[in-house]
C-alpha positions, 0 to 999 in steps of 0.5 A: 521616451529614448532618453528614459529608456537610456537612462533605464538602461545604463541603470540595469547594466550597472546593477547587472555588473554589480550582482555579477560581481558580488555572485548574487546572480547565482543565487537568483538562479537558486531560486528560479532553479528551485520553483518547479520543485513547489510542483512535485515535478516527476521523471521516469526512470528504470527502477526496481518495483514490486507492483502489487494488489492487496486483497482482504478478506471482508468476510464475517470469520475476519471478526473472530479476535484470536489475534495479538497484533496490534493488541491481544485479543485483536480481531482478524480484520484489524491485523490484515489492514495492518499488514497491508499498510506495514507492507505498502512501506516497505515496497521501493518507491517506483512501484503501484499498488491498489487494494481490493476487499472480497467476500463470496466470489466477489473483489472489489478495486478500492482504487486503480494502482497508484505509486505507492510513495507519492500517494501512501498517506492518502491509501494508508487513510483509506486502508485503516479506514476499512471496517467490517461495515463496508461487507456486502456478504458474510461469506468467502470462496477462496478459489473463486475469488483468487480465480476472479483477483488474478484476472484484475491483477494480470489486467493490470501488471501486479502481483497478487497478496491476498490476506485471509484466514482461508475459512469458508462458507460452507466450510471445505478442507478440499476446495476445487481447485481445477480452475487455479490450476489453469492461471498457474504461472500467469502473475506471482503472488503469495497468500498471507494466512490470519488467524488463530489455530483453535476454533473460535465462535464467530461474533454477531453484529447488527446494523449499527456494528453493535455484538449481539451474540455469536453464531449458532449452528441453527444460523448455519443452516438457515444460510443454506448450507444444508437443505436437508436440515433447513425446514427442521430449523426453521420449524424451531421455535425463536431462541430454541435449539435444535435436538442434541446431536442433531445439527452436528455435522454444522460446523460454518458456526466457528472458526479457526485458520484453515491451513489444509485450504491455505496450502492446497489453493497455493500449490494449485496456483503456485503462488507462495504461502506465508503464516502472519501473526505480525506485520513484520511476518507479511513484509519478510515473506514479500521482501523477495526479489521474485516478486520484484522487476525493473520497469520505468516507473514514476520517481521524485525529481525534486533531488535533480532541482536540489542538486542544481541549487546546491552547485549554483549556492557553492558557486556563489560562494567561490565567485564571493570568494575569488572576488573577495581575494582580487580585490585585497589583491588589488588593494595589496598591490596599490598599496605597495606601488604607492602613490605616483609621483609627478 
């Protein structure tokens, strides 16, 4: 066993000379240099991030197609998860991101923040993915859910954008607002407005998202909204309509952007106010270094293996190269000693 073991051994020293020679040793460095990078291996470093929660509006008004983007007559749901994905890509990688959807006073975390790079494929799938089934309500509070948005968004260190046509059920052009002002300065944020400026009837789907009309004043009231119009309307014969003139003071039945809203709940909170008929307006009014900072946050390490490989490949080659030139050297110089004489 002692004489195979030399024998091992003498054979593994004279390979070991030989790829030392011809640099082949550096480039099996490369490769085990090169295997973390298989495993997506990450560093924490000082960056700047613009950490974010993405808020859309899930209610019934976000049916309404009087927007042009992606194509004409585009509904207001389609152009919001637009904006956030265009938005998403356009953020520095380092920051996190996660997506909530509301309607009434309610938002709903999709998922807790993720890095926005490593994990955009998988958050734009789910974004697009949003559809005005997943609605739990028909109904928006604007200011309750930005009161309820901006606890879950300090809780976890983001901004607030927050995607909606400012319409609410019932309709308001001076929303309370007290309670916006106490959260004024606590986290940033900026309201990005959707929808068209003349009003617009609201569609109607049922259960198998199938249109079956449009919204009636006569449905207005049976929501609630007017209790002193409410047993009138429910004595109506099905299909018939309420007495002209009757039901004029119901508007919930259309709907349009709202800016009076828009513009009184972001003063209140002081957040930034932006109009968006494409993504491109949503990415210019979130490109702003307010809304940035430097934190340690989670970035590629892959570059760090790449570099090392890269310098261990050009070494290879200049020890090839060096060895190459000894070796002609050496060759040159025999040649002119010549042979020895005895």
């Amino acid at each position: 066993m002692h004489h195979n073991f030399k024998h091992w051994w003498g054979h593994f020293r004279v390979h070991l000379r030989h790829i030392i020679r011809n640099g082949a040793l550096f480039y099996i460095l490369t490769a085990i240099v090169l295997l973390p990078v298989w495993f997506n291996p990450q560093m924490k470093l000082n960056s700047l991030v613009q950490d974010t929660l993405f808020l859309i509006d899930m209610s019934e008004s976000m049916n309404v197609p009087d927007v042009n983007y992606p194509e004409p007559h585009s509904d207001r749901l389609t152009l919001a998860k637009h904006v956030v994905r265009e938005s998403m890509a356009s953020l520095p990688c380092g920051s996190r991101v996660s997506v909530a959807m509301f309607a009434a006073d309610e938002a709903v975390l999709l998922f807790e923040p993720l890095e926005v790079c490593r994990h955009y494929p998988a958050i734009e799938q789910m974004v697009m993915g949003i559809n005005r089934r997943m609605r739990w309500i028909g109904d928006s509070l604007i200011t309750e859910t930005i009161v309820a948005a901006t606890k879950e968004a300090k809780d976890r260190g983001l901004n607030l954008v927050m995607i909606t046509d400012g319409d609410e059920m019932p309709h308001k052009d001076i929303p309370y607002i007290n309670d916006l002002i106490k959260l004024r300065g606590q986290i940033k944020g900026i309201l990005l407005g959707v929808g068209g400026d003349a009003l617009q009837p609201i569609p109607k789907f049922n259960e198998r998202d199938e249109m079956i009309g449009y919204w009636t004043k006569e449905d207005a009231v049976l929501q609630g909204n007017y209790p002193e119009l409410l047993a009138y309307v429910r004595n109506l014969s099905p299909g018939e309509q309420a007495v002209e003139g009757m039901l004029d003071a119901v508007t919930e039945y259309s709907s349009s952007y709202n800016p009076k809203v828009m513009k009184r709940v972001s003063d209140a909170i002081g957040f930034d106010l932006a109009r968006v008929r494409i993504p491109d307006d949503a990415v210019a009014a979130l490109n702003n270094v307010e809304f940035r900072e430097y934190a340690l946050a989670e970035r590629d390490a892959r570059w760090i293996y790449a570099l090392i490989a890269v310098g261990l490949i050009l070494i290879a080659w200049f020890w090839h190269l060096i060895q190459s030139v000894n070796a002609y050297i050496g060759r040159l110089y025999m040649k002119i000693k010549g042979p020895k004489r005895s």
